[in-house]
Each structure stands twice: as C-alpha cells, then as structure tokens.
C-alpha positions, 0 to 999 in steps of 0.5 A: 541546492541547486538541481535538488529536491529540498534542504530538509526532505520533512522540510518540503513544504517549507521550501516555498517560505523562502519565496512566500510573501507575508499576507496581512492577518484577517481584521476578525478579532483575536486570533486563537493558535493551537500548539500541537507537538509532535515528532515525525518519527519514520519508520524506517527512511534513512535509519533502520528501526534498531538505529532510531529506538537507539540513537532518539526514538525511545528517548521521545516516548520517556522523556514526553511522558516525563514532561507531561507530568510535570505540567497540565497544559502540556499536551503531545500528540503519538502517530505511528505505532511501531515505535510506540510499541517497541518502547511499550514492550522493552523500554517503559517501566511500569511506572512510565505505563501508568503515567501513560494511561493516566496522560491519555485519561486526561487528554494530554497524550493523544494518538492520532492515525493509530496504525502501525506506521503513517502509511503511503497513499500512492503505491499501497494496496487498500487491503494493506492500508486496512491491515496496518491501520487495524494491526495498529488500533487493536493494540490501543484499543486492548491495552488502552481502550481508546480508539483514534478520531483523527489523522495526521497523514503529513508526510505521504507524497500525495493524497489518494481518494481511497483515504477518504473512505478509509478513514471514515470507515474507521471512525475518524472525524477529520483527516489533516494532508500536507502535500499536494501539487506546489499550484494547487496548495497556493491557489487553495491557500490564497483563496482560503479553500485548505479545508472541504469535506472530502467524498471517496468514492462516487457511489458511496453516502455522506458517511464515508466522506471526511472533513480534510484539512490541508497544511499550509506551505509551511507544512508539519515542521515549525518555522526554521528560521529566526530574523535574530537567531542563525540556528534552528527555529523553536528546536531547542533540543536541537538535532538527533545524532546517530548512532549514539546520543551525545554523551554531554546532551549537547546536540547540533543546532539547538535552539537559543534557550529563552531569556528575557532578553530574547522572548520578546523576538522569539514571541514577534517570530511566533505571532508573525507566523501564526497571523500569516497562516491564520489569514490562509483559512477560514476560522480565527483558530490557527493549527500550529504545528510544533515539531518536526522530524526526529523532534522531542528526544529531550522534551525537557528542554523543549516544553521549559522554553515553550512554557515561558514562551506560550505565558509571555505570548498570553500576558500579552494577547492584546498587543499581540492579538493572539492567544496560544495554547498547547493542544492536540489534533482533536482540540483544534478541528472541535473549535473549528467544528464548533464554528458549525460553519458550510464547508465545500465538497470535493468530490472523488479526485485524489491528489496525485501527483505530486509536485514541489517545483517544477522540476521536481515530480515526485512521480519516480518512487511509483517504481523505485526498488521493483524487487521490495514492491514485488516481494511486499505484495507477494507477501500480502498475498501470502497473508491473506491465504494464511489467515483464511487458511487458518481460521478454516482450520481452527474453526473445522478441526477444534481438537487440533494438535497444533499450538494455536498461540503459536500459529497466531505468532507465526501469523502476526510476524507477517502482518508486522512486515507487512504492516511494516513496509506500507511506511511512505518510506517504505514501500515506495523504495525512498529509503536508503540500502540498509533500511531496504534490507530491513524491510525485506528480511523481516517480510521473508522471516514472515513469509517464512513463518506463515508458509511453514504454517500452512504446511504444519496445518496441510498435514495435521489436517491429514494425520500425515506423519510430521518430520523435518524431511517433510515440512522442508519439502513443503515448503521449497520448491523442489517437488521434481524427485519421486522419493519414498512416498508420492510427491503431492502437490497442494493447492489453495484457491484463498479466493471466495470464487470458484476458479480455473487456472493454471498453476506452474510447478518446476520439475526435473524430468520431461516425462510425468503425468498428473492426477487428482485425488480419485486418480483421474488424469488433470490436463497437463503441459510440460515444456522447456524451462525459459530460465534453466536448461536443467529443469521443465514447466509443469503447467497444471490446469486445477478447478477448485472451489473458493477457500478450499484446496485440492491435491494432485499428484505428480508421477513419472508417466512411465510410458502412459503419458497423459500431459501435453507437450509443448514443442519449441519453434526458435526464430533467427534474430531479426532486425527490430527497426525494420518498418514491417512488424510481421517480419521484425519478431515483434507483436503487431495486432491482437485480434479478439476471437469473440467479435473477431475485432483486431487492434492494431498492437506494438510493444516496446522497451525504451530507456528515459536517460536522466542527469546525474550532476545537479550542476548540470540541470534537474536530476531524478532519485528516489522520489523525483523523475526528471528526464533529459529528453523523450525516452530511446529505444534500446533494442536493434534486434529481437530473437524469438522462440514460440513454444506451441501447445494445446494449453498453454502457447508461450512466446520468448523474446529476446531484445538485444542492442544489436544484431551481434549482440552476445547477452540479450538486455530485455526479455519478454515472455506472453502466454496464451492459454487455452482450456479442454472442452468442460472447463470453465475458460472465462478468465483463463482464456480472455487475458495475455499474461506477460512476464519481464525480465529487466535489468541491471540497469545503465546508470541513470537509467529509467525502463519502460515498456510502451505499448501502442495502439491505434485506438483513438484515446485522446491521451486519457488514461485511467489508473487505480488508486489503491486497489480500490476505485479509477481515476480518469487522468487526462493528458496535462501540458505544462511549461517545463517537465511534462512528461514527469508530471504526466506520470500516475501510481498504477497499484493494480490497473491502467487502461486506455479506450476509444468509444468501443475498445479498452486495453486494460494492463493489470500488475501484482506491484505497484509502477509509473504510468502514462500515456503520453501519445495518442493509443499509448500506454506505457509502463515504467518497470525499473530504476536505476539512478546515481547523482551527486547532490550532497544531501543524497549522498550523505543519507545514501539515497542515490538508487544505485539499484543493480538488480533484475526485476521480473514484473508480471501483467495481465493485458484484457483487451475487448469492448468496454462492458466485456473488459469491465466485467473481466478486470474487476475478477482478475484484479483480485485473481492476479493479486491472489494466485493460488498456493501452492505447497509440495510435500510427500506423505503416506496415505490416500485421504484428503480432507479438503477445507469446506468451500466458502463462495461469493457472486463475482461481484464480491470480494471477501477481502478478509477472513481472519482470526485476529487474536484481540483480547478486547471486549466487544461491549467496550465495558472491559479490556480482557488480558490474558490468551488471545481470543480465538473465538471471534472471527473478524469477516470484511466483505467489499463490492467491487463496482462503482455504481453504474458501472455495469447493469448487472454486476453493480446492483447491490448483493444480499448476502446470508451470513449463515449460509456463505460460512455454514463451512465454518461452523454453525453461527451463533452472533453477528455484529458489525464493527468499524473498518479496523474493528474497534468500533461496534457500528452502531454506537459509531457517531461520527462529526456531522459537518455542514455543507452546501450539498444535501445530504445523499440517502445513506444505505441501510446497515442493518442485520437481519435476524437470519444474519442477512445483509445487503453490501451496496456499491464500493461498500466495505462491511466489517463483521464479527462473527462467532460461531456455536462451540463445536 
C-alpha cells in the first residue's frame, strides 16, 4: 500500500519479487531443490498464545504428525518450542507422542533453533537469548534426547553478531537469516555472496564462528503469486481464521487443488522459481522454503497436492533440469557442506539496521512500548537473583523446609515470561495491545512468584516465624511503619563482586536512623520524595559481598539522629531559550574531578513529529521510524530544585512548553553521589545517574533526549549488540531517510569520543540510538503513533501508547582507558541492581549466604539450578523429579582482546575455591552454551575458508578444577558437589 510497509509482514522480503528481474539459471547441470515445510508460528504478534493454539496452532502439530506418517518422504521442520510444548502438554494423545519420537528417529520431523521462541536479535539482552534457547533445548533434550544443529532465525528485523557466537556455543552447524538491509541482500544476491562463514567477536577462535546462509528476496514464504491462478500461491490449506476454524474446513485463499489439468503450470511455476534463486548462489542444490505464516493447519490438504506435484516435477527432471525432494534444515546445508567448497569470512559486523525501502527503516521498535522493555528486563534481572539465591540456598540449607519442586515451579514461571517476551514480537513492542498484555501479565505473575520465593527462603534460613502478614511485607513496599517487630531491610548483591552502592527505600516518616546487623549506625540520607509529597527517599549506603545479603534495620531516630538530611534549593522557571546556559536551569559542562578536564555539556528533549496519513507520505508504526523533519525542541522553560546533601546530590528538573505553563511535560531527575572516608567509591562516584519521566505523548510523537558536546567525534557512534560486544557505527548519508536510517538498538551501551574523552550512556532497557551531529549522542525514549494505512488498523498495530515511561542511565564521562574499565562493571551493575526485600521478624541472628567473588573482569552470567532430568552421559533420558543435584555455572569475560592492558588478559579461575561456599566439589564438566552437549564430544562442521585457521584457546580442566576463560569466552559448566 502506498506509504506502507508491506502487504504480508511474513511477506517483506517478498515485496521486492514484484520488482525482481528473472536472472538466467546457471549452465551447471542439474539442479537439486530441497522442499523444506515449515510454519511460521508467532508467539504472540497480533494473536495471544491462547488464540493461536485455538484458532491454528494445535492444528499444525496434529495434522503434520498425521501426515508424516502416511508418507517416507515427507519431511517438516518445528521452530519455536512454545507452541510445540502447549500441545505436548494437553493436546497430543499418547499416540501422537509415540509418532513423534518415531518421526524424529527417522529424520522426517526435525527441530531447528529449538528455544522457547525464534528470539529477537536487535533489543534482547544475550543472557536472555541464552535463557530462552537453554529453556527450549533442555525440554527436547530430556523428553526426546536430541539436540538442534541448525537455526531457521527468518523473521528477527536484522542480524546481530552476538548470534554467531551464540550459536556455535550452542552446538549448531549453520545459521540461515532473511532480513538484512534491501541493498545489501541484492549486491550479495547478484554476486552470489548469501553464504560465508560468520566471525562473532573479534577476539574469539574458528570454533565460535558460523557458516550463515542468507535468504534470498523471496525470503521463508513460498511464492504468492501464480501466472494462471489469482489465489495464493502452493497454500492449499489457504488462510488461518480467527477466532474459530471454520466449521466447513473451508478456508479464505486456498490454493486450487492440483489436477491434470493444472500440474503442468503449477510444475512451470515451481521450477521457475527454483532456477531463478538457484542462479543467486553458489552450489547447484536450491533451499526452497515451503510454508509461511500460520501455514500447515490441514496438512492434509497440503502434502497430497505437493506429493502429486514433487512426482510430475521428478518424471520430468530432464525437461525441467530439476529434481525435488522434501527435505529438512540439515539435509540442505549436508549437501552444501558435501561440495567442501572456500567460503568467504565475514568478520564481527552485524546487520543492523534494517531496511525494506527506502522509507522504510525498520529502526522504530528499538524503542516502541518502553514500559514492556522496562519490565522484561527488571524481570530478567529478577531472575538471575532468584536462581542464585536458590541454589545457594538448596546447596547450604539441605534439610530445609522449603518445598524444593515448588520453589523450581515458582522458578520456571519466570523463566517462561521471560523466555517468553524475547519473541521478535515480543520485546520490540511489535505486537498488538492484548498480545502487549499477554506478555506483561505472565512476566509480573513470574516476578511475583519469584519475589515471593525469595522471601519464603530469606526467612526459612532464619528460623523467622512465617505468616501472611510477614510474607506480604516482604514482598511490597511498604517498610515505612514500625510495627510489632523491627522493620528489616534485606539486601542481595546477585552480582559476584563486592560492591558499594546505594539502595532507595521509600519511607513514611523524615526522622529515621539506619543500622547494620551489630547495630552500628550505615551512612544514610533522607530527603523529600520527587514523586509524593506523602513520603521521603531513604538512601542507604550498603557494602556487601558477591551473592550475599546483608540486613538493616530502619528505626525512628528518636532524637539520635544518624542520617544525613538533604536540604531543598527550589529555582524560579526560567527561560530555556536564552542563549546562556548558567542562567536558563539547564546542564552546560561537566568537569571530571580526577584530570579536572571539563566537557562542554547540553542536554535536551526534542520530539520527531511523524505523518500519520499514508496518503500523505511515509509513516512510522511499530516497526518503521520515518520522520517528516529535523526533530523540535518541545520546552520554552525549565524549573528547577537541587536537593543538597553530603551523599547524594539530586538535581530536579521540570520542562514546561512555556513560561506559564501549568503541568511540566518532561522531567529530569540526576543524581551525584559521593561516599564517607573507608568506602569503596569507584563505581559509585565516577557516574551520573539520570532518571526520566515522559509522556503521555502527542500523537505522532517521537521523544528523544539529545545530549551534545563539544568533543570532536566525526559522528561516530559506538552501541552494543546484545549486552555483549561494540559495533562501530559511523555516520551514513543516504538519498532519502537519513536520519532513520542512522538509528542503532542500544540494549546496554552507547558512546561517543575524541582522541582523549568518551561519553559513555548506559540503560536498563533497550532504545534508538544516534548520533546525528558532530558531539551528539542522542537517545530515543518514547512512541507515540497512529496512522491510517489499513493493514495496521485492521491487526491494531498503530501505537497508540499513552503511557509515562521512567527510563533510567548512567552517563561515564573520563579518558577512554578510565571509562573503558568503568563501563564494562557498571554494565552489569546497572542490569542487576540489588534486591531489595522488607519484612518485620523476631530475633537478632542472621545467617548470610557464603560470598562467591570473581576479578571485575568476569562475570558469573549464571548460577542456577536448572531442574533437567536428562543424563549427562547422553546414554539415558532420566524421568521422574527434577534433579537438584547438578549445578549449571556460565562464566563470561567481559573484554575483547586488546581492550585494555590489564582487564583483557586471560583469567585462571578455581572452580573449587570460588564456590567453596556452596559446598565441597565433587565433579566438573563442561557443556555446551544451552547444556546439552558434554564439550568434548561436541563436533561441530568444519567449513572451508580462505583464511587459516586462528589458534583455538585450550578448554580443558585441571584435576584441581582450574580453568583459564580468554577474552569474550563464555565457558559452561556442570558442577556437582559432595552430599552434605
């Protein structure tokens, strides 16, 4: 449609066939075309879960497993597991289970990617791409005893470079993406370069590099046009309906069904096709993608036209010059593997962004719906405390009362939300309001499971009494009212590094003191709450060691009053356009107290409007960011109020659209902080934490925050992909559209530098990113979108996102060798906060969890106890309670090579003494990134290219359980311990 992104979303790719020119097929013999059928299943993008498993999904799972029996050669390949499992659970009967394990065993049902959902590259964080894809192969692998080899990530909008190394971790052989930039997929087709061996990070060997198969334009959906049909092309079970299937069976757009009359034209069409992509790649054997979105609901109808179709084609194979076969991932890339030829390296460059046309970047969802972004990630985070938290716990309290399969219930909850929302319709806020609700309800019935966990374990551990009154203050927020027992406050570092910070509770009363556990006066400061003139911020300085928990207590100070007070400086609104900065309310420099270096230093919110009539020009949705013009200031005038104090320094400001304005529109609120003699202030006091508040929105409203410097930067920008390693992103001019086209997914980090100083931002959610001035960095916040184009309308995926978003960062400013070992540590500092719980229990003993520390420049990315019944030998799949006996431990560094002179060498690392709290260890063994996979018996393809191979660093174990974890490595381990 005109000013519309597509006419098919599954269909993108496909677009460009309209326009493609038929490329002769190559004079090479015959050609060889793997039918592989599939369905794109989303997890949840227009439909909930609940209204997919009614109205196709479970239909796709009977009626395949139906019809692969009736035929050898029929073949189908399963993605995402979240369907899969639903139906496993309460639809398959115990005869459609046997057939499936019998379909697996003979290589005509094959599961390809194997996690939980086909994951998001551009907005997810690594450790929850790892989560959902280890959720997803632990269940096939204890229920079926396989263990995916390929990937099918067809749908994501863009490819990071952390998948790459993601997935050879996990053990796959090769890797197969559709969509990358329009350009670059027809200058890689018309030289035949869609297939290369795929390098992740920089500093990390030939075995975490992948062979990638790129889709042709005409992507993962069968051709949807016939020259002698006007219905859907090779559909024959036509279109899903909602909410309920048809009663008659008789679905919209089915395919005509094959007869004599039609098979010749229907054979012509095929072969057409299969010659045209064939000439776009290298090898004489053709992937030919038989399926789409919501497909194989009747798969009846489908494979009894495609047999007669695949015979006619093969009875004919010399006029045609092609033979066809029904086929899975794995038996198309063994006959590519087969022709052992060189294939080209492409080194650590993702592709991102994403583009379809011109005017059509798919940069928008690197911001849309904030809120879900926000609340995913708190939601990880929560997680990975509670499964640390845990497995201390199982492993140092083994006589416990606590219902062990329970808590792992209350566990898995989680990590199915969590899992969940990193769908590429999901997380990238892409999906329609009920699917948005979907998401979000099953992630806080997780957060509250696992935060109810914690606090049934906080007081098991210290014999506290257990009630309702006592688990609910636990768990809320309400630890202002001194009641029968003194009001404790818990708090737990899931980090494995000591640290220092600051941790916010909200209290009712403006007198209190704070003490530790031998009833010392903490460091303390109490000041007027920004949000409610009812309640006071109590910041607490705590010192706690890694994966421990220290308690405090909060009192009325009754005339002894040990807190520091913070003391209101409120300033009249003031002219924000007036030229001069140190008298408009507004930041000019920031000056580093080390090197006494001062950046020159402007912050601003400005709006990108955006059309909202397609007749009218482009338009930006969910996915597409398309602005009318250069962004616009949106504030004439800025109040301000400075809370002074001797630890935290908190400045409040309030942009209005004008002098006389009654309700601000933006608010900004930057703390300082600044720590006693004896405390350890590194990370603490060498970053400017900044929180927003934004919105609701205009409609056709774009926010962002511009932050401008007077580093000379070249408009180079540098962001993250996934949490895990940087991507340089220089400025790119293009005809039309380039400011959208400049934008970048920010999942923890951006920054921008001259040749001495850096500017590093750091976020707890995913945004856009850009730099589009010389000095500048700014930073899409929020969405707010409406248009008319039909397609949207009709699915609800307008954004119409009325909400207030509160988006968090920590800006690092200093040379480049002092921010570089800063942001790597805050990083993870800002992802995982401490937690902190409330409760009111008797009793003066605390049993604190044994601390478990690591050098800064590791990170102990997980510390779980993940329940799976399977064997580790791989000779038997055990049924029965979960096992609580095996200890799954992942260990990353978090430098490239080179990086920094000290913080980027290798780090040797006792197993035995780093969790010497947990108990005394018995074994060790390496596994795969997803665990299923003992390391050493992992063979993974060898695939030819013209680069030597690089030296692969030494995996091996000592005796003493002493390991050695390199640059970017991320190392896997089971660990069990001595029966206590």
């Amino acid at each position: 449609p005109p000013g519309g992104p597509w006419f098919s979303r599954a269909a993108m790719g496909p677009l460009l066939l309209l326009f493609s020119l038929i490329v002769p097929a190559a004079c090479r013999g015959q050609l060889r075309a793997f039918v592989v059928a599939h369905s794109h299943m989303d997890v949840g993008w227009v439909y909930t879960v609940q209204e997919s498993m009614h109205a196709y999904a479970a239909n796709v799972y009977t009626s395949v497993v139906e019809e692969l029996m009736k035929g050898k050669q029929r073949k189908f390949i399963a993605v995402e597991q979240e369907f899969f499992r639903l139906w496993w659970d309460a639809v398959a009967t115990d005869k459609h289970k046997q057939q499936v394990h019998q379909l697996l065993q003979e290589g005509q049902l094959e599961f390809v990617i194997g996690g939980q959902v086909m994951h998001d590259e551009a907005v997810t964080l690594i450790d929850d791409q790892i989560l959902q894809l280890s959720e997803g192969h632990g269940f096939l692998y204890e229920t079926f005893g396989i263990r995916p080899q390929f990937s099918w990530h067809v749908d994501p909008f863009g490819a990071s470079a952390t998948t790459p190394t993601v997935f050879a971790l996990a053990g796959f052989n090769a890797h197969l993406i559709s969509r990358i930039d329009y350009d670059l997929k027809a200058d890689m087709q018309k030289n035949k370069r869609l297939q290369f061996v795929w390098q992740g990070s920089p500093s990390l060997s030939e075995s975490q590099q992948i062979f990638t198969h790129v889709m042709d334009q005409y992507s993962y959906c069968t051709p949807s046009q016939l020259p002698f049909s006007n219905r859907s092309g090779f559909y024959w079970n036509g279109f899903a309906v909602f909410p309920d299937p048809p009663k008659d069976g008789v679905y919209p757009n089915m395919s005509l069904p094959v007869t004599d009359t039609n098979i010749h034209p229907y054979a012509q069409a095929m072969v057409a096709n299969i010659k045209e992509r064939a000439a776009w790649f290298r090898t004489s054997d053709v992937l030919w993608p038989w399926g789409c979105d919501k497909q194989f609901f009747n798969a009846s109808v489908q494979y009894s036209n495609m047999d007669l179709l695949l015979d006619y084609i093969n009875k004919h194979s010399d006029e045609f010059g092609v033979t066809v076969q029904y086929a899975t991932v794995s038996d198309y890339f063994q006959a590519v593997h087969s022709k052992n030829l060189t294939w080209e390296i492409r080194d650590s460059q993702d592709f991102l962004p994403y583009s379809t046309e011109p005017f059509q970047a798919w940069t928008g969802f690197y911001t849309s719906r904030s809120t879900l972004k926000g609340v995913a990630r708190r939601a990880s985070s929560l997680l990975y405390a509670g499964e640390s938290f845990f497995t201390q716990y199982v492993r140092q309290h083994p006589e416990s009362s606590i219902c062990k399969c329970g808590a792992l219930k209350q566990l898995q909850s989680l990590r199915w939300a969590v899992s969940e929302v990193q769908h590429h319709d999901g997380i990238t806020g892409t999906e329609s309001p009920k699917v948005k609700n979907m998401y979000m309800d099953n992630l806080m019935y997780g957060m509250f499971n696992v935060k109810k966990l914690m606090a049934s374990l906080i007081f098991d551990m210290n014999n506290a009494k257990k009630n309702g009154d006592v688990y609910s203050s636990v768990y809320s927020k309400d630890s202002g009212k001194p009641g029968t027992f003194n009001p404790y406050v818990i708090v737990y570092n899931p980090l494995a590094w000591n640290i220092t910070t600051f941790v916010t509770v909200s209290v009712s009363h403006s007198s209190m003191n704070v003490y530790d556990e031998l009833g010392n006066f903490v460091p303390a400061q109490i000041q007027s709450s920004a949000e409610s003139h009812s309640t006071y911020d109590l910041y607490i300085l705590v010192e706690i060691s890694g994966l421990s928990c220290k308690k405090y207590i909060v009192k009325p100070s009754n005339g002894k009053r040990s807190v520091f007070i913070g003391k209101s400086v409120k300033y009249q609104r003031k002219d924000a356009t007036r030229g001069v900065q140190q008298s408009n309310n507004l930041m000019h420099s920031i000056t580093d107290r080390e090197t006494n270096e001062t950046v020159q230093l402007t912050q601003e919110f400005l709006e990108y409007h955006v059309n909202g009539d397609v007749m009218k020009g482009p338009i930006s949705d969910n996915y597409l960011f398309a602005p009318n013009s250069s962004a616009v200031p949106v504030s004439k005038a800025v109040e301000m109020e400075i809370v002074f104090g001797n630890l935290v320094t908190e400045i409040r400001q309030y942009f209005y659209s004008n002098i006389t304005a009654q309700y601000y529109i933006y608010a900004m609120y930057t703390r300082l902080y600044l720590v006693p003699e004896g405390y350890d202030g590194k990370l603490l006091c060498h970053r400017i934490e900044q929180e927003y508040s934004v919105g609701p929105l205009e409609v056709n409203r774009e926010a962002i925050l511009r932050t401008s410097t007077n580093l000379s930067t070249g408009q180079l920008l540098y962001t993250d992909d996934n949490g895990y390693q940087i991507q340089e992103r220089p400025f790119k001019t293009y005809v039309n559209n380039t400011a959208a086209r400049n934008y970048y997914p920010m999942v923890q980090t951006a920054y921008i530098e001259d040749n001495a100083t850096r500017l590093t931002l750091l976020a707890e959610r995913a945004h856009g990113v850009s730099s589009q001035g010389n000095g500048q960095m700014e930073v899409m916040l929020h969405r707010r979108l409406w248009n008319n184009l039909q397609w949207d309308l009709n699915f609800n995926l307008t954004l119409n996102d009325s909400s207030v978003v509160h988006p968090v960062f920590w800006l690092i400013l200093g040379t480049k060798s002092a921010t570089t070992v800063l942001y790597r540590t805050s990083q993870q500092a800002l992802e995982h906060r401490p937690i902190v719980m409330f409760g009111q229990f008797s009793g003066n003993s605390f049993h604190p969890l044994s601390p478990v520390t690591v050098p800064p420049n590791l990170h102990v990315q997980t510390l779980s106890i993940p329940g799976w019944r399977y064997s580790s030998n791989h000779t038997e799949q055990k049924q029965g309670d979960a096992d609580f006996s095996r200890v799954l431990l992942r260990i990353r560094h978090l430098y490239e090579v080179g990086e920094d002179p000290v913080l980027s060498q290798p780090v040797t690392v006792n197993l035995k003494s780093l969790l010497k709290g947990l108990g005394s260890v018995k074994s060790v063994e390496e596994r795969s990134l997803t665990g299923t996979w003992d390391i050493n018996t992992l063979k993974r393809w060898k695939w030819k290219t013209a680069q030597n191979p690089r030296f692969s660093n030494s995996r091996n174990i000592s005796e003493e359980y002493i390991v050695t974890v390199h640059p970017k490595e991320i190392r896997t381990f089971f660990v069990y311990f001595q029966d206590q």
